[in-house]
C-alpha positions in Angstrom: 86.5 4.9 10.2 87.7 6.4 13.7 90.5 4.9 13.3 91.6 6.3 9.7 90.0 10.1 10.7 91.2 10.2 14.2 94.3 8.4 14.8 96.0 10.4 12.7 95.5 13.6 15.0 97.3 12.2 18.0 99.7 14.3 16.6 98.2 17.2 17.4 95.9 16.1 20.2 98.0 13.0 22.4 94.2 12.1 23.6 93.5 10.8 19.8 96.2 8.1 20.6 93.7 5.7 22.5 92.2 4.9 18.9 95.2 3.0 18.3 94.4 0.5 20.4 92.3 -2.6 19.7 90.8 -3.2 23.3 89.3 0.8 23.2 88.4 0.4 19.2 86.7 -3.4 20.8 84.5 -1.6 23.7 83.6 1.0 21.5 82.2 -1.5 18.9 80.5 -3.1 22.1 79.1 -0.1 23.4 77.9 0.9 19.8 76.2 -2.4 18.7 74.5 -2.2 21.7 73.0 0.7 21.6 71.9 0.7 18.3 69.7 -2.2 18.5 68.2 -0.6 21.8 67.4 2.3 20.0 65.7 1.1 17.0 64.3 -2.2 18.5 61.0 -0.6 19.9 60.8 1.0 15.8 61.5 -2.0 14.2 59.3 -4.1 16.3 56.3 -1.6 15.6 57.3 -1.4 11.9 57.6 -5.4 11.5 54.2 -5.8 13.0 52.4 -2.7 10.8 53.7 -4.6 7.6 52.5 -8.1 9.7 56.1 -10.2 9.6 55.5 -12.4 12.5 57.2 -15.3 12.9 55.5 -18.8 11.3 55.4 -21.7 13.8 56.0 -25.1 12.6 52.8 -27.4 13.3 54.5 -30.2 14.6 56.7 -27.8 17.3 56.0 -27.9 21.0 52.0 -27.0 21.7 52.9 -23.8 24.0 54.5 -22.2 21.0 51.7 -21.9 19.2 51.5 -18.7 21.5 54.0 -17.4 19.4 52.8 -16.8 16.2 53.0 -12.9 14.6 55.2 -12.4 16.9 57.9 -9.9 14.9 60.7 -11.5 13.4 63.8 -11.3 11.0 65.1 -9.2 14.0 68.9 -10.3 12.8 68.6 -7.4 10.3 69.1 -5.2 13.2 72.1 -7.5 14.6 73.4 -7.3 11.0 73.0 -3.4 10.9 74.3 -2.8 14.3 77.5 -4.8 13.3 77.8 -3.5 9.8 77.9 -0.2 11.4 79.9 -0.4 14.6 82.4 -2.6 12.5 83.3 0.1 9.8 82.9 2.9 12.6 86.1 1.5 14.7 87.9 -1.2 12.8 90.9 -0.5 10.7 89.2 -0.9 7.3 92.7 -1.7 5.7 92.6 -4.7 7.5 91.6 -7.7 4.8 90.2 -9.5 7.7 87.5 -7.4 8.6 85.8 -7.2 5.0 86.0 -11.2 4.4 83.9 -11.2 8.0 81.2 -8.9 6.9 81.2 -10.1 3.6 80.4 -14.0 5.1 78.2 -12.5 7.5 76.2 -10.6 5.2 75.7 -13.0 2.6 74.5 -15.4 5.2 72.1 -12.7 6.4 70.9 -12.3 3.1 70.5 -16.4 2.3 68.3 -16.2 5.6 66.2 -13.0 4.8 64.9 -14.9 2.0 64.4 -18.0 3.1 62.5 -16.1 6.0 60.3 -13.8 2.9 59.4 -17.5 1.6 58.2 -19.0 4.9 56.2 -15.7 5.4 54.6 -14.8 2.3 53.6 -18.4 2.2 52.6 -18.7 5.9 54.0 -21.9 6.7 57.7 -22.9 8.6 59.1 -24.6 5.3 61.3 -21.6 3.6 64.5 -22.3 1.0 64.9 -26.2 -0.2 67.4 -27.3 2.3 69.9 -28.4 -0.8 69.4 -24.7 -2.1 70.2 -23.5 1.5 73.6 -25.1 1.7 75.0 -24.4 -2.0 74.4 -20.9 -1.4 76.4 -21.0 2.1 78.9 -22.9 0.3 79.4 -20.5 -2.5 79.8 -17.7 -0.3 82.5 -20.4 2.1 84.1 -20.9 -0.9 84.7 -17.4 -2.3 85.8 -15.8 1.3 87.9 -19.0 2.0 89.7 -19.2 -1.3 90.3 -15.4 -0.8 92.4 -16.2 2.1 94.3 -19.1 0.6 94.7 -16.9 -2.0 97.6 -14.6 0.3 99.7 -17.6 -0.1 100.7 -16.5 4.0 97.1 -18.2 5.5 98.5 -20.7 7.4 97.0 -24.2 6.7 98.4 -26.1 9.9 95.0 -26.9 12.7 95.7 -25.6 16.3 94.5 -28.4 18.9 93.6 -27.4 22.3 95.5 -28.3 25.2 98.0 -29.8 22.8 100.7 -27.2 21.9 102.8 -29.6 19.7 99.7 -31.1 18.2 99.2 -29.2 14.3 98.0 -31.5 11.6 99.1 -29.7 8.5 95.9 -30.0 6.2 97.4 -28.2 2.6 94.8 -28.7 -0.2 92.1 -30.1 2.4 91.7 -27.0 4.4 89.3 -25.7 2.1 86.8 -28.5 2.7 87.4 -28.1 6.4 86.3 -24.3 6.2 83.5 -25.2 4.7 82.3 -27.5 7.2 83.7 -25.0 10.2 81.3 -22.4 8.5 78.2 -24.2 7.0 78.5 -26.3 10.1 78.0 -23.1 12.6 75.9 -21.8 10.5 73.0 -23.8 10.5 74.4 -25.4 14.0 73.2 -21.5 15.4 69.9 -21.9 13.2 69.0 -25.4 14.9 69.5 -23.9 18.1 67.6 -20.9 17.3 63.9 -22.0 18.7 63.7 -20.9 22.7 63.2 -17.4 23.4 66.7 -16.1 23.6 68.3 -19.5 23.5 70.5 -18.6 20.3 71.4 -14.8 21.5 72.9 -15.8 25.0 75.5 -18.3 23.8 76.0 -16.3 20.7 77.4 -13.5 23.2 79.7 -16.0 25.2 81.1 -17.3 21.3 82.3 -13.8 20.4 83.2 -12.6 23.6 85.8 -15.5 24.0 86.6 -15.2 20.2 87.2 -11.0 21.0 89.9 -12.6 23.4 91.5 -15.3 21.4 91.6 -12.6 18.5 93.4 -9.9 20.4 96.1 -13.0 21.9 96.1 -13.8 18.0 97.4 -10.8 16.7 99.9 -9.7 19.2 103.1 -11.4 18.4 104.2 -11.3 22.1 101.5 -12.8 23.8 100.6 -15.4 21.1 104.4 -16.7 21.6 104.3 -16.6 25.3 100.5 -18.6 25.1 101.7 -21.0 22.6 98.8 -20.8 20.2 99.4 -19.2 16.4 100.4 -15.5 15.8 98.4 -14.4 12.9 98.9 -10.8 11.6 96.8 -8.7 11.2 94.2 -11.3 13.4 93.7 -8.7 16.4 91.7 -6.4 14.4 89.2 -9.3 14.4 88.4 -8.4 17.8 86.4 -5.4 16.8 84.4 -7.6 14.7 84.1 -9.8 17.6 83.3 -7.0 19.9 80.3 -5.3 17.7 78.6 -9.1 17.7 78.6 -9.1 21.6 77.1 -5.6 21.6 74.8 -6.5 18.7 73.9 -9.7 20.0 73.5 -8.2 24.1 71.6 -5.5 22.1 69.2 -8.3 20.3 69.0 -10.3 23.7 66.9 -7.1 25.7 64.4 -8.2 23.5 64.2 -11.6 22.6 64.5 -12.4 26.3 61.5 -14.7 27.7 59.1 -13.3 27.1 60.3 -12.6 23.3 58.8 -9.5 21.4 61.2 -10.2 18.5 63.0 -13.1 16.7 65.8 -13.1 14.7 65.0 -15.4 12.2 67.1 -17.2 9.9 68.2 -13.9 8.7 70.3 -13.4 12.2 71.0 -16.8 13.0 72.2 -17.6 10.1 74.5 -14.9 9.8 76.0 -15.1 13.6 76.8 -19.0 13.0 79.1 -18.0 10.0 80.3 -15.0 11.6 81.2 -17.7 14.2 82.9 -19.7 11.9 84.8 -17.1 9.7 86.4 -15.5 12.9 87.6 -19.1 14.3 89.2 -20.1 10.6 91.2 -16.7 10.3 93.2 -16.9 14.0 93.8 -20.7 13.8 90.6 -21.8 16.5 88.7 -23.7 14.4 88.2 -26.7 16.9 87.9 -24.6 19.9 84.4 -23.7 18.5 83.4 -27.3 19.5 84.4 -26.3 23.1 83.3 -22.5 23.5 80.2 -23.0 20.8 79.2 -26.8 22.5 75.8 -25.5 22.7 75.2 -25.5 19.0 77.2 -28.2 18.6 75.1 -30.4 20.9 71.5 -28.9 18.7 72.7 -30.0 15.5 74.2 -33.5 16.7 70.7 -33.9 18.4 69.2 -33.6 15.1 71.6 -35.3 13.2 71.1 -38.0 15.5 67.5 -38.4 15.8 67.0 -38.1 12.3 69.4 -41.2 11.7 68.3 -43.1 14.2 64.3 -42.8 13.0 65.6 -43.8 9.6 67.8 -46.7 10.7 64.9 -48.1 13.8 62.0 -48.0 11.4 60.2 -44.9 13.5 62.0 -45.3 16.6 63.5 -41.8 18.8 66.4 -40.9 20.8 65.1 -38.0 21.8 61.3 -36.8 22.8 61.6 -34.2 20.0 64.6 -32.3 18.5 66.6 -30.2 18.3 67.7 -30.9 21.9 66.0 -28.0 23.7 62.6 -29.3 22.7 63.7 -32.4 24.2 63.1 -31.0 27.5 60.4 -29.1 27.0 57.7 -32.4 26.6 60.0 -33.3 29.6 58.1 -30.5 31.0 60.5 -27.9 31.3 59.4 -24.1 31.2 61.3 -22.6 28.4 63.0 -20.2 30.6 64.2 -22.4 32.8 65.8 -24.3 29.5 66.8 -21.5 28.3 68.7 -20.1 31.5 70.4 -23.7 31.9 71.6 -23.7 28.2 73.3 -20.4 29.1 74.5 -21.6 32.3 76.4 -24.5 30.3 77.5 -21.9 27.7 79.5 -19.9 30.1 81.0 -22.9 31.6 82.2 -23.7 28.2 83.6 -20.4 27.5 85.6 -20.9 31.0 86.8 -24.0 29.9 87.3 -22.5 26.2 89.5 -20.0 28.2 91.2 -22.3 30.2 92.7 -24.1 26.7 94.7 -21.3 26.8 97.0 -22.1 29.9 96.7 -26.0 29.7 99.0 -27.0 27.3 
């Protein structure tokens, strides 16, 4: 919106030029996302726990989160409003981009604000039927993918990291791949969604290397000169990318150890297809394995455990999973798992980073 009512008077007013620009329109969707969660947080908090939606605990979950429950949750309806708003307030809203993002993001935020009503009007940690869950992501995958696909320009071709020559071509195929880029994050950020700001933290690192990778993305210049695939129109993603850090860094004040708020599904899932949408649309889509390894490593953890009790009669990899929980019967304080996850997050955004110079 500043962009459309304000460029335009540089004319008049040279100091109206710096809304031009993608890295000011980016820190001012930081700065805003930010600040709107941490001035409604302490409001939404009290009105969550006035209408008593606390979070349900799941009776088989680590003993020391039983602590937790009524705790507020379904705080990823701020993170949603904080990026809904800073996103129309400096993006270019003629950029097609931008609405497929919040259009993804908000129907995922509306799949998990219901499946977070059912668990809490019926007081127990089982919410949507997980088959229900993932046709309803897929729908919305479908409908924002095939939208793309639709331009007849979106470019089909996977960029590998640190292999500039390497670009399987997928044609038809790249729809099912989206799909699993998206659901996959999706529910990849849910699963990892349990610590006290476990999900938040890495969630920041995701977008803030995404912010980067869009801007590289959509300037024609520096995409040739890096090697990895100019897409136009892809730098305005980077104020989408920018309002999640601020939203997210914004979310993370208070869901830091110990938590006063959790997202719920409602924010988790929502920041995993966010995730997801932003990697398909400037040609990352395997990098999110790299910069997003910490989700990746939850939902393997599950994926594992669950086959592996099936396939062993009973038998575990792990003491519990997802991953994190893993370490807590190890004996672990949840901070200290917490912290470390982060730790390995960053790393992985260096090395995410570092793709873009090793080639």
């Amino acid at each position: 919106m500043f962009y459309h009512l304000l460029y335009p008077l540089h004319n008049l007013i040279s100091g109206f030029n710096v809304f031009r620009y993608i890295t000011f329109r980016a820190i001012g969707a930081i700065l805003t996302g930010l600040f709107l969660v941490l001035l409604l947080g302490e409001w939404f908090i009290a009105a969550m726990r006035s209408r008593q939606i606390g979070q349900v605990i799941r009776e088989d979950g680590p003993e020391n989160h039983l602590s937790k429950q009524g705790i507020p949750t379904m705080g990823g309806i701020l993170i949603l409003l904080a990026v809904t708003v800073s996103t129309l307030l400096w993006a270019d809203l003629s950029n097609r981009f931008i609405w497929v993002l919040l259009g993804i993001t908000l129907w995922h935020g509306g799949i998990g604000a219901w499946d977070d009503y059912r668990k809490i009007s019926k007081n127990n940690s089982q919410g949507l039927a997980a088959r229900g869950k993932i046709l309803l992501q897929v729908a919305g995958v479908l409908v924002a993918t095939g939208y793309l696909l639709s331009s007849g320009s979106f470019d089909t071709h996977l960029s590998v990291p640190f292999f500039k020559d390497l670009r399987p071509y997928l044609d038809g195929w790249y729809l099912v791949f989206a799909l699993l880029v998206v659901v996959g994050a999706s529910n990849a950020v849910n699963l990892t969604d349990g610590l006290d700001g476990l999900a938040a933290g890495p969630s920041v690192v995701t977008a803030a290397v995404y912010l980067v990778f869009s801007y590289l993305a959509g300037h024609s210049l520096l995409a040739s000169y890096l090697q990895i695939p100019f897409v136009a129109g892809g730098g305005e993603v980077a104020v989408f990318c920018g309002s999640l850090v601020g939203a997210s860094l914004g979310f993370l004040w208070f869901n830091a150890y110990p938590a006063q708020m959790f997202m719920g599904d409602v924010g988790s899932l929502s920041i995993g297809a966010a995730l997801g949408m932003v990697a398909i649309i400037i040609k990352q889509e395997i990098l999110l394995c790299i910069v997003g390894g910490i989700f990746v490593m939850e939902a393997v953890s599950v994926i594992l455990q669950v086959g592996f009790f099936k396939l062993s009669g009973g038998r575990r990899i792990f003491l519990m999973a997802p991953f994190h929980h893993h370490f807590e019967k190890k004996g672990w304080h949840e901070a200290k798992v917490v912290v470390r996850f982060w730790i390995i997050s960053i790393v992985l955004g260096l090395v995410a980073m570092a793709t873009l110079k090793i080639r």
